[in-house]
C-alpha angles and dihedrals in degrees: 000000000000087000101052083043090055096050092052092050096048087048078056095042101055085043091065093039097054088042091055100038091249101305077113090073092081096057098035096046099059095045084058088056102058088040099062094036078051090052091039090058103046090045086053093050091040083065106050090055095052107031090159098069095051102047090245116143 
């Protein structure tokens, strides 16, 4: 789901970067940070929960 989620948001993204000549960058790049530390997160947490199904010990 946050994948699919990354990749819709990037398609809009580029879309508002490309319609203001990349002054959208400074407002579509942060939120890609925080979106993939979000993701990061909840996939680390994801797999401490469920170690089994990562091969971690």
């Amino acid at each position: 789901m946050w994948l699919i989620g990354l990749m819709v948001w990037n398609i809009i993204a580029l879309i508002i970067i490309v319609f203001t000549a990349g002054f959208g960058c400074f407002c579509t790049l942060p939120v890609n940070w925080v979106l993939i530390a979000v993701s990061a997160s909840q996939l680390n947490k994801h797999i401490k929960q469920h170690p089994e199904l990562f091969g971690v010990a």
